[in-house]
C-alpha positions in Angstrom: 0.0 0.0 0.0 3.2 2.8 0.1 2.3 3.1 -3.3 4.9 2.6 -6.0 8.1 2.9 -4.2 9.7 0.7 -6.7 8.2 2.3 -9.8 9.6 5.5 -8.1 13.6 4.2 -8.8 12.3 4.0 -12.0 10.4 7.1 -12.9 10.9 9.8 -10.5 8.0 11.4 -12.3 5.9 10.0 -9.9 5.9 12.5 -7.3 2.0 13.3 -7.1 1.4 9.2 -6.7 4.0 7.8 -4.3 5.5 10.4 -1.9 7.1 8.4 -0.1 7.9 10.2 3.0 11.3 11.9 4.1 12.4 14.0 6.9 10.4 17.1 6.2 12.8 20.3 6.2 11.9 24.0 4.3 12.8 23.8 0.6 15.7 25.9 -0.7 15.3 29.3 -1.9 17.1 28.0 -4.9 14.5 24.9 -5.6 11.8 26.9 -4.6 13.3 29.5 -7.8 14.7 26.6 -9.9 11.0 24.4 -9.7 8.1 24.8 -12.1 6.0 25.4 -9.0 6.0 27.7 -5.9 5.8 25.6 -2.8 4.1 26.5 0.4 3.6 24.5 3.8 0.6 25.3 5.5 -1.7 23.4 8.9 -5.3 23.0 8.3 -7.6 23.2 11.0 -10.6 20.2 11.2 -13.5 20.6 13.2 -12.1 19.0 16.9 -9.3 21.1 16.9 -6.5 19.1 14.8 -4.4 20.5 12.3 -3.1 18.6 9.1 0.0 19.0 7.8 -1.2 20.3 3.9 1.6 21.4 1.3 0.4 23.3 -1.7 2.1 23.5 -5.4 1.2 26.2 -7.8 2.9 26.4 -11.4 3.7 29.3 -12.1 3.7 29.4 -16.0 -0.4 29.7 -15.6 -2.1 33.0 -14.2 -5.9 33.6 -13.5 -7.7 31.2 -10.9 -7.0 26.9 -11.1 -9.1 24.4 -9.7 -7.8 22.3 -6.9 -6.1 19.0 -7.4 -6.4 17.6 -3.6 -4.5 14.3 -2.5 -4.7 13.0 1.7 -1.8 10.4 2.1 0.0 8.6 5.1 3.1 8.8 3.2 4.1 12.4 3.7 4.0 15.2 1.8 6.8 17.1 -0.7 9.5 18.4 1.4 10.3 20.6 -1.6 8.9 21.9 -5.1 9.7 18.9 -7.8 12.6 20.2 -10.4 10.9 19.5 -12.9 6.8 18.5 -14.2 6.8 15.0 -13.3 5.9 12.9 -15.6 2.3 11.5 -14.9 1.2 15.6 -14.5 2.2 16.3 -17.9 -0.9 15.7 -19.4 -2.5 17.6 -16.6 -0.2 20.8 -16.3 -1.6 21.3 -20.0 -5.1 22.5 -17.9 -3.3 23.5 -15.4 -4.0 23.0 -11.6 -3.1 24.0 -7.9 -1.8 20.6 -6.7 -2.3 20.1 -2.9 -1.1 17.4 -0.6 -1.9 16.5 3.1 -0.2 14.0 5.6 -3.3 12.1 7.3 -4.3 12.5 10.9 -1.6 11.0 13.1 1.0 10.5 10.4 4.3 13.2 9.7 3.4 16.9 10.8 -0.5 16.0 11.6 -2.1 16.3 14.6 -4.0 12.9 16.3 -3.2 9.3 16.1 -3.1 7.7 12.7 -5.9 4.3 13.4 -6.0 3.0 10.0 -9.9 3.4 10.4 -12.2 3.3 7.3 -15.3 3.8 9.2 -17.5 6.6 8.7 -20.4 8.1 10.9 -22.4 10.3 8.6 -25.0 10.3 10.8 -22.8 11.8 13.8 -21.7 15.0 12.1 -19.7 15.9 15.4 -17.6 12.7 15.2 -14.1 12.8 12.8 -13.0 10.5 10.5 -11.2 10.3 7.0 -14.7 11.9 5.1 -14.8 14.6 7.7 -11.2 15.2 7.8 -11.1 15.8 3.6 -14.7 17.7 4.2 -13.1 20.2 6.3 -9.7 20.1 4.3 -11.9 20.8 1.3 -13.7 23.7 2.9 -11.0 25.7 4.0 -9.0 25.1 0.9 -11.5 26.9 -1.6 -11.6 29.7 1.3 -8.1 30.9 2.1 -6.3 29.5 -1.1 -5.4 32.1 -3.6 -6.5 32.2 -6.8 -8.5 29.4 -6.8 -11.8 28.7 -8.6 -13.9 27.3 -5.7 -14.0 23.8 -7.5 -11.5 20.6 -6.1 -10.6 17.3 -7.5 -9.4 14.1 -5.6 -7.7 11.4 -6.9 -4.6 9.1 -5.7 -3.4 5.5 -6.0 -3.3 3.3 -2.9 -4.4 4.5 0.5 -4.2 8.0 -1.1 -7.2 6.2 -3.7 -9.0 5.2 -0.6 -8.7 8.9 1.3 -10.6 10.3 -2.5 -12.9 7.8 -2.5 -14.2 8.3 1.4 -14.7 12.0 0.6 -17.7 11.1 -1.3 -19.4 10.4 1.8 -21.6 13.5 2.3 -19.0 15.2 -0.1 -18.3 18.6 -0.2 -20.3 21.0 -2.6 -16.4 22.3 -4.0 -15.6 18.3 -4.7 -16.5 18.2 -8.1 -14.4 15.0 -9.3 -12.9 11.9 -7.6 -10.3 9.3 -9.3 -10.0 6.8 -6.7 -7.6 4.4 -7.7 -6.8 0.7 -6.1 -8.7 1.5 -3.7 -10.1 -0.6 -1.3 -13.6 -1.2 0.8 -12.9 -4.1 3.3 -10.2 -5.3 4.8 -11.2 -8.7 5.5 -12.1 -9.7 2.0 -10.1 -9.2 -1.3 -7.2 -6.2 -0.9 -4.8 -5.6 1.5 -4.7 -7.3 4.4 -6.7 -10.7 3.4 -8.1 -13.1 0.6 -11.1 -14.1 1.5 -10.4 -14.5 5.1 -7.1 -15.9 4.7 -4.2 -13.5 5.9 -1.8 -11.7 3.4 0.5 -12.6 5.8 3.9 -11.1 4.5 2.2 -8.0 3.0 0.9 -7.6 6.6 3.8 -7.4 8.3 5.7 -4.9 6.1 3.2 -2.4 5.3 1.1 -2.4 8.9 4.8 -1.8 10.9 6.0 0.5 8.3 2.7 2.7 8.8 2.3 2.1 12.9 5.6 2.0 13.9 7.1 5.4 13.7 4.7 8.5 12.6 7.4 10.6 11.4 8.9 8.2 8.5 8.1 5.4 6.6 10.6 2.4 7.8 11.3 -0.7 5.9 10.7 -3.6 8.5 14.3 -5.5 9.4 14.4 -9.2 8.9 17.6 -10.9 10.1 17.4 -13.7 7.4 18.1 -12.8 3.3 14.8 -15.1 2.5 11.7 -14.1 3.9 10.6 -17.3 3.2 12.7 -18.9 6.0 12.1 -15.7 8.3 8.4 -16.3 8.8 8.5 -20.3 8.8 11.0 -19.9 11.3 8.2 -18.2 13.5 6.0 -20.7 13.6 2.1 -19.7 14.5 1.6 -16.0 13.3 1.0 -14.8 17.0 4.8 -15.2 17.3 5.5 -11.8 15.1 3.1 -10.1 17.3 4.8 -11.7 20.7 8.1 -11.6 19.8 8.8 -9.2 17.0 6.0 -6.6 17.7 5.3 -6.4 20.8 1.7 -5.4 20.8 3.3 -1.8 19.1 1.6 -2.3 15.6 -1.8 -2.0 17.1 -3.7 -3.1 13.7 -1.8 -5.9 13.6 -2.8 -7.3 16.8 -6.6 -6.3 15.7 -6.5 -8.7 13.2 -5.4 -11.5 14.7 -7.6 -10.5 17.3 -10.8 -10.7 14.6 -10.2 -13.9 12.3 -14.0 -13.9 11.4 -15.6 -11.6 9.0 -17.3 -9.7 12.4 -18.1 -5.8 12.6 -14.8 -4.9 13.0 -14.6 -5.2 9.7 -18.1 -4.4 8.6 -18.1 -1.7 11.0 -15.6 0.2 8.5 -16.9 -0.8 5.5 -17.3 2.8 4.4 -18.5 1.6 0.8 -22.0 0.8 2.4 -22.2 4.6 3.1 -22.7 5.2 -0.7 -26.2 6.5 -2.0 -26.6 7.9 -4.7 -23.8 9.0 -7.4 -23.4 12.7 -7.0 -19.8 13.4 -7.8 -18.2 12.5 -11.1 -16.0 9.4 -10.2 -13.3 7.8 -11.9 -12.3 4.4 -10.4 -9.2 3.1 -11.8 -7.4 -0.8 -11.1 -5.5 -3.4 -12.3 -6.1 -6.9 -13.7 -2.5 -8.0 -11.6 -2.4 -5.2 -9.3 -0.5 -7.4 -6.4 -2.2 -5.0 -3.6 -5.8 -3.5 -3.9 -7.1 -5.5 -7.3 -10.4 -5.4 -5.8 -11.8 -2.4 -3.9 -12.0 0.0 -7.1 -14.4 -2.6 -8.7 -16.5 -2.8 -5.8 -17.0 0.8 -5.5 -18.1 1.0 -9.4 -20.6 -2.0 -9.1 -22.0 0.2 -6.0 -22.2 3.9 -7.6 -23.9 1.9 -10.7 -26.5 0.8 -8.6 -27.8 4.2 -8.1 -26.6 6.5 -11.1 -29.0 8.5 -12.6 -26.6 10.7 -14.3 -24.1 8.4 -15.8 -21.1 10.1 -13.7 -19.2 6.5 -12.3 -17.0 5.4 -14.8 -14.4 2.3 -14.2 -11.2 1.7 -16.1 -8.9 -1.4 -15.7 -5.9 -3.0 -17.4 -3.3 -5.1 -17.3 -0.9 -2.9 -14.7 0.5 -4.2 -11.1 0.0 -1.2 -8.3 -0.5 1.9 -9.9 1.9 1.4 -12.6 -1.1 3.3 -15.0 0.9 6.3 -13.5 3.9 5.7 -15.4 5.6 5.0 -18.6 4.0 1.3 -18.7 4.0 -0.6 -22.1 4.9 -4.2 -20.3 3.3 -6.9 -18.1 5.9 -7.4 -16.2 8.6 -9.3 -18.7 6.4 -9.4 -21.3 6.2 -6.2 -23.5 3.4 -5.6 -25.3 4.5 -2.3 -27.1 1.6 0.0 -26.2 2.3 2.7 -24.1 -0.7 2.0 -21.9 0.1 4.2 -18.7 0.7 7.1 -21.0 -2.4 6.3 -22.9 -4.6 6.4 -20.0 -3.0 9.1 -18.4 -3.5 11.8 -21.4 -6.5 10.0 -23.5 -8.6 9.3 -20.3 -7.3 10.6 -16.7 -6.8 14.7 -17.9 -9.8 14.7 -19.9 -11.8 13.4 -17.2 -10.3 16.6 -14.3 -10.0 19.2 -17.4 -14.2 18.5 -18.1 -15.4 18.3 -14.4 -13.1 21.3 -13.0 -12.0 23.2 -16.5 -15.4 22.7 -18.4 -13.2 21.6 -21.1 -13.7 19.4 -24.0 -16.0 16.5 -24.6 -18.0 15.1 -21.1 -16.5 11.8 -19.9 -18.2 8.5 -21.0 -19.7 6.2 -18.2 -19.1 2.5 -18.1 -15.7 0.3 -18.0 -12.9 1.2 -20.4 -10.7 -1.8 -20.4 -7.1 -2.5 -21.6 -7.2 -5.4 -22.6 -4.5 -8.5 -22.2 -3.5 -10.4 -25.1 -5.0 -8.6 -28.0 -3.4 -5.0 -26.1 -6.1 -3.2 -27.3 -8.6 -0.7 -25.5 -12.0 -1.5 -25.3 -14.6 0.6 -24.2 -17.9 -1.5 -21.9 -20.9 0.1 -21.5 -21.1 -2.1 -17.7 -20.1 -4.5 -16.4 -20.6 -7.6 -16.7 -20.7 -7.0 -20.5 -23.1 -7.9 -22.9 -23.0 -11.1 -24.8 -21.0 -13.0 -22.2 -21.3 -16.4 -21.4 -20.7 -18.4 -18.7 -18.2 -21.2 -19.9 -17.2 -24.2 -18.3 -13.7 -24.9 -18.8 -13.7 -29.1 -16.6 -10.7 -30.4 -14.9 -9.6 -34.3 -15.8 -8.0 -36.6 -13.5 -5.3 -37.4 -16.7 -4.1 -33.6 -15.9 -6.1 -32.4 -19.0 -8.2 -29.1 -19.7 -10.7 -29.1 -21.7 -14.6 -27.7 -22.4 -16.3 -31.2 -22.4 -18.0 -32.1 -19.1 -15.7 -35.4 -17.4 -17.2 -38.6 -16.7 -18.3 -39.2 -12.6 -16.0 -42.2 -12.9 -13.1 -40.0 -13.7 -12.5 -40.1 -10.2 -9.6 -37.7 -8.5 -5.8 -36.8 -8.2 -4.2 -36.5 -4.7 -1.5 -34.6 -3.3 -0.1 -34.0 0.4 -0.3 -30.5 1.6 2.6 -29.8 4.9 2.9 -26.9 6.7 6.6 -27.6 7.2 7.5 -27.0 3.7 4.4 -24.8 2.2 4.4 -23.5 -1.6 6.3 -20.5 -1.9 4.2 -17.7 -3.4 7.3 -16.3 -6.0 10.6 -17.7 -6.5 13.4 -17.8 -3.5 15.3 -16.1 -2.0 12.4 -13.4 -1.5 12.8 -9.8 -0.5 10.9 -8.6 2.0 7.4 -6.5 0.2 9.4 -3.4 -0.5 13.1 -4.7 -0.8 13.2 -5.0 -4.2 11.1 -5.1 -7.4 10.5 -8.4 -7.8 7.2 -7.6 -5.8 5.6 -5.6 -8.0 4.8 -8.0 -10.9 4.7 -11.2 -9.1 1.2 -11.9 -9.8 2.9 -11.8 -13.6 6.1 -14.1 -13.0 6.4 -17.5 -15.0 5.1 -20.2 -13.0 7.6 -22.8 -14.1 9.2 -22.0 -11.1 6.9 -24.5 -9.4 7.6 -27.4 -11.9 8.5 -30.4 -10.3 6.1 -29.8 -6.4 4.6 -32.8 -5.8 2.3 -30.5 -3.7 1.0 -28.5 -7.2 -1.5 -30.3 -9.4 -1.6 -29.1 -13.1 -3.8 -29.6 -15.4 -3.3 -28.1 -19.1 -5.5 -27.8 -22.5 -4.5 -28.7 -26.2 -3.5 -25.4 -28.0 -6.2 -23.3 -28.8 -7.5 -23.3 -32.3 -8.8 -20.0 -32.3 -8.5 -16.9 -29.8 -10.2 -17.4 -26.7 -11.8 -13.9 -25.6 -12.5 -14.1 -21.2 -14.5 -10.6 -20.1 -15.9 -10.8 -16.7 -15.9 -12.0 -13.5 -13.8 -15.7 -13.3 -14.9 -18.6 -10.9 -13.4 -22.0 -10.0 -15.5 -24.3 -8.5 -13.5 -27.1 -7.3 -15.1 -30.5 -6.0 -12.2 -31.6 -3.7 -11.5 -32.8 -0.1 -9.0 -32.9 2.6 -7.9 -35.7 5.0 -7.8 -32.7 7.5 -10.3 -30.2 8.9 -9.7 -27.5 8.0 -7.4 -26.6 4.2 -7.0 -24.0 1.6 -7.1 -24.4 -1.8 -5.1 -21.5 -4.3 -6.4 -21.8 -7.7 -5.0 -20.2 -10.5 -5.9 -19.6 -13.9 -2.3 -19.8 -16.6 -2.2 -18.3 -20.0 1.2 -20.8 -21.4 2.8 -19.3 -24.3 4.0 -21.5 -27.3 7.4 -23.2 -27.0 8.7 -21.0 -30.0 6.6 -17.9 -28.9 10.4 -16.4 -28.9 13.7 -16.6 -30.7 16.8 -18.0 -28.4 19.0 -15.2 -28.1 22.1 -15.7 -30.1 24.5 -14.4 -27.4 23.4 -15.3 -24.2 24.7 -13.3 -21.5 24.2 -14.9 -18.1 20.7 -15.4 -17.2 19.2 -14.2 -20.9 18.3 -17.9 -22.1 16.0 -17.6 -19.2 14.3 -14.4 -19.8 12.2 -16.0 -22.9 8.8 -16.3 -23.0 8.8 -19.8 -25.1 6.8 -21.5 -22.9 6.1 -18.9 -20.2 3.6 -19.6 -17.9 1.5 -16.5 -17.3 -1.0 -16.0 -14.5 -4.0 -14.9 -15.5 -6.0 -14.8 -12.1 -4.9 -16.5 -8.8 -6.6 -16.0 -4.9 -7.4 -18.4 -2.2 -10.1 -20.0 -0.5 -10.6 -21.0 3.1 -12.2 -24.1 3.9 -13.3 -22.9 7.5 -15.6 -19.8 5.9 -16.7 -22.1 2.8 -20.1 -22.1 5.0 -19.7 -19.2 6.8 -17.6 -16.2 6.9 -18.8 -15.0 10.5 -19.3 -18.1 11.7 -16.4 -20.9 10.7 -16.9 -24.5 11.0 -14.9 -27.4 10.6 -14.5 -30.0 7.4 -15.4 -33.3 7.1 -12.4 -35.3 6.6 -12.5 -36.8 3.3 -15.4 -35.5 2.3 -16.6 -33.8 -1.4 -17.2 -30.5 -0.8 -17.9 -27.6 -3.7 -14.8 -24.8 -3.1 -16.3 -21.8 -4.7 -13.0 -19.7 -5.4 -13.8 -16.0 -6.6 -11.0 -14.9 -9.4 -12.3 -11.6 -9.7 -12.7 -9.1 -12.7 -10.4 -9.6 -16.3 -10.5 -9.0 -19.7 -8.0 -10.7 -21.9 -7.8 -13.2 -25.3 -5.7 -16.3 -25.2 -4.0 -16.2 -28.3 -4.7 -19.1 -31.3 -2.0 -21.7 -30.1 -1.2 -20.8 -27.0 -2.6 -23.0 -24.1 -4.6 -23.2 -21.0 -3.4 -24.0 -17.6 -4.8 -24.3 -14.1 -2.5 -25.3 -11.2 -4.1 -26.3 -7.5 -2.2 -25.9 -4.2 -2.8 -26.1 -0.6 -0.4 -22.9 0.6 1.0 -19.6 -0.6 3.7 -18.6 1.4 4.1 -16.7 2.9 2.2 -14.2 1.1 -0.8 -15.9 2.9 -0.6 -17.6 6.0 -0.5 -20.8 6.5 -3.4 -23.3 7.5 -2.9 -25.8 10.3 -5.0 -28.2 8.1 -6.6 -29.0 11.8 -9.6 -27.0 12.7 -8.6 -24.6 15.3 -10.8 -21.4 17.2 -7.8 -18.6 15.8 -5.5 -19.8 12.8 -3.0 -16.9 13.8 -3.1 -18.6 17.4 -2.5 -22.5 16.7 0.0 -24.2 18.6 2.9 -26.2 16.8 1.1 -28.9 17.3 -1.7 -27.5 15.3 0.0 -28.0 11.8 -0.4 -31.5 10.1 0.2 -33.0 6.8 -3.2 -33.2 4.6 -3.9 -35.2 1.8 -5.7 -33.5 -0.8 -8.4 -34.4 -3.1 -9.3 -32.3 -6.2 -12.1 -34.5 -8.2 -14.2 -34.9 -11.2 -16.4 -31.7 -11.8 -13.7 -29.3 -11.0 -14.2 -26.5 -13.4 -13.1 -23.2 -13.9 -16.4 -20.5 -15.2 -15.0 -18.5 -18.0 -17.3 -15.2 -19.6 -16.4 -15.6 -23.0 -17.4 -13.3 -25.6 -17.5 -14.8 -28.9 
């Protein structure tokens, strides 16, 4: 969730996305003369009395009154004016805007204590939170900033997309457009900090202590061991971290293994529910492998669409990992695709939409989902979602490993494999950095699966090549029929897009690692998540597995849009651990999974049957 830190080494463009925080210290008089923009620091005063830490950028090449462009982080704020335009503004500077930024309550410069809340109370008018904080921000803005036109925008990637979306709880009569992007609506279910229910274990760790830790920087957490991997198996139960490593001082830590069950400490802050109808021009922007919040922006689409009148929520996805729309991007990780995407959406969509609402410029804003889409690289433009003339297609698992469309005989029977806890399925090759260590991180969700090849604990089960394209628009579903010796088990599904065996000239030259880097016969993740057996029933109320018993796993693969290519093949793989990205399962049913004893963690043997089936939307 520090958004884009990597893609910062990268693009230093990025300031207005990832400020990642520094010691904060007056800028220069000669950046201040040097910089397109003059740079003030100012505290803004919030109805209890706090004051937030805001800094305000104004170019100077434009004269006459600017709209606002207002981003709330808990990253911290510019320290000093940038040198030079970064690059994602480019597009924007065109229109020209007064760019403001504010440290959160409770993080850097800002009064209070920093919670990590999400709930709202728009029915308590006298109680503060993130909606009230940006209403008041808002409010004194368009009054004592100069020269500007009484009209404010929010938009920001990560926890900065989730501080523009809340402002549209009882928004401000000056917010007249909102880009939330990855942003997210519940912790418990499909961003951040769990999978449906099941811990993002590592993720956890490095972005809760990072945030909670020390209000005045942001601090890559310390392990003593090169591979992560190693660090948190060496732990044993999760409750160790928080014991031994934490202490009790990364207080929303503790809060979650405090509330393993979908209960209203989640629900409680589930701001999205707050929504009524669409009033503010919204932009909600994700990503089809976006390793952090791929979820949350969808969400708050498929609400505002439930109540918009006036056509103002639009959604746009593509095929980017965490807010990498925000710079340069024309790859999926290793695999280019020669369209400058990020740039694309960035001038063709993202300025258009602020230079309408706030400038009154150029042609209104479509509604619906625009959509880059994977494997053909193409935009397409949706008018909703799901889209019309998709159909639910059963793509059947065979005991011989086989994929295919044709429905498998009952006497097919099943394949087997033994899940441990001692030595779970690591989530991306080893030796891994820690979250924010290195980039390997941010296209994970993208890397060749081949690294797996060879785990007797990782069933696969692959298609003939495809005789024509095969076009997948919609939400994706497995629907496993499978069974574990224990009682209680996960099962990871993912859906694999494997390229020819000669999608790619050997190099001629190799240098050392090159031969490596080609993408004959890369296997591509498509969509990957995680279910829980213990919730399969209930997510408030878990229960325990029959041993050995058929049960149907319903495993949600979220949102895409992409074509697998004539010739290339289909692959789905099925494990029983993803480590340590997500915690691991005892396997035996236990009250807390964070809490389990040693003795808690068996062996399982797992059962993955006839009827298994992955639900494709394919468009024809």
């Amino acid at each position: 969730m520090r958004t884009l830190k990597v893609l910062l080494a990268t693009s230093a463009a990025l300031l207005s996305v990832a400020l990642v925080a520094r010691p904060q210290a007056a800028p220069a008089p000669t950046a201040q003369a040097q910089s397109p923009y003059s740079y003030e620091e100012v505290m803004v005063p919030v109805r209890d009395g706090a004051r937030l830490q805001t800094v305000i950028l104004r170019p100077r090449d434009k004269t006459g009154p600017l709209p606002i462009l207002f981003q709330r982080t808990p990253y911290g704020v510019p320290d000093a004016p940038p040198a030079k335009v970064p690059g994602n503004q480019v597009s924007l500077d065109k229109d020209g805007y007064i760019y403001v930024y504010q440290s959160m309550r409770g993080r850097f410069k800002s009064d209070g204590v920093f919670t990590l809340s999400t709930a709202v109370h728009p029915d308590k008018p006298k109680v503060t939170d993130e909606s009230t904080d940006a209403y008041d921000s808002i409010d004194w803005l368009v009054k004592h900033v100069k020269g500007n036109t009484g009209k404010v925008g929010m938009w920001g990637v990560s926890y900065p997309g989730f501080a523009a979306a809340v402002a549209l709880i009882g928004p401000h009569p000056a917010l007249k457009a909102v880009s939330p992007q990855a942003a997210w609506i519940d912790y418990w279910k499909s961003d951040d900090l769990h999978r449906n229910g099941a811990l993002r274990l590592s993720y956890a760790i490095d972005w809760l202590s990072m945030l909670q830790l020390d209000k005045t920087k942001d601090t890559d957490f310390q392990y003593d061991r090169y591979d992560t991997y190693d660090w948190f198996l060496s732990k044993g139960p999760v409750a160790e971290i928080d014991r031994q490593v934490f202490k009790g001082q990364v207080p929303m830590f503790t809060a979650l293994l405090d509330h393993p069950n979908h209960d209203r400490f989640y629900t409680d802050q589930r701001w999205s529910d707050k929504l009524g109808k669409t009033t503010v021009p919204t932009l909600n922007v994700a990503g089809y492998w976006d390793q952090e919040d791929p979820w949350g922006s969808w969400q708050i689409y498929f609400k505002q669409a439930q109540n918009d009148p006036d056509h103002l929520a639009t959604m746009v996805a593509g095929p980017w990992a965490h807010g990498w729309w925000q710079g340069p991007t024309a790859a999926l990780g290793p695999i280019p695709y020669g369209v400058p995407s990020g740039p694309q959406f960035q001038e063709q969509i993202q300025a258009p939409f602020f230079a309408y609402w706030l400038h009154g410029t150029g042609l209104r804003p479509t509604s619906g989902v625009k959509s880059f889409q994977s494997g053909s690289w193409t935009w397409k433009s949706y008018p909703g979602w799901p889209v019309p003339g998709a159909k639910a297609t059963e793509l059947y698992l065979h005991a011989d490993g086989s994929l295919s469309f044709t429905a498998p005989a009952a006497s097919e029977g099943c394949r087997d494999y033994v899940s441990d806890p001692a030595n779970p399925v690591p989530f991306r090759p080893r030796p891994m950095s820690g979250t924010y260590l290195s980039p390997d991180w941010s296209w994970w969700e993208a890397a060749d699966q081949r690294f797996l090849q060879g785990r007797p604990d990782v069933l696969s089960y692959t298609s003939a090549p495809l005789d024509a394209d095969l076009t997948v628009t919609g939400s994706v579903l497995a629907d496993l029929a499978a069974a574990t010796s224990g009682t209680d088990s996960d099962f990871v599904v993912k859906l694999i897009d494997v390229y020819p065996e000669d999608a790619a000239k050997a190099p001629e030259h190799p240098k050392p690692g090159d031969y490596a880097k080609s993408l004959s016969g890369y296997q591509l993740p498509i969509a990957m998540d995680v279910r829980r057996g213990r919730f399969l029933a209930s997510d408030t109320t878990p229960q325990a597995l029959v041993p050995n018993k058929v049960t149907h796993w319903d495993v949600p693969l979220r949102e895409h849009d992409h074509v697998f290519l004539k010739g290339h093949r289909i692959m789905v793989q099925v494990q029983s651990s993803w480590f340590p990205v997500i915690d691991r399962n005892p396997q035996s049913f236990v009250p807390n999974i964070a809490r389990a004893t040693p003795a808690d963690f068996v062996k399982a043997t797992q059962q993955v049957c006839a009827g298994s089936k992955i639900v494709l939307p394919v468009v024809r």
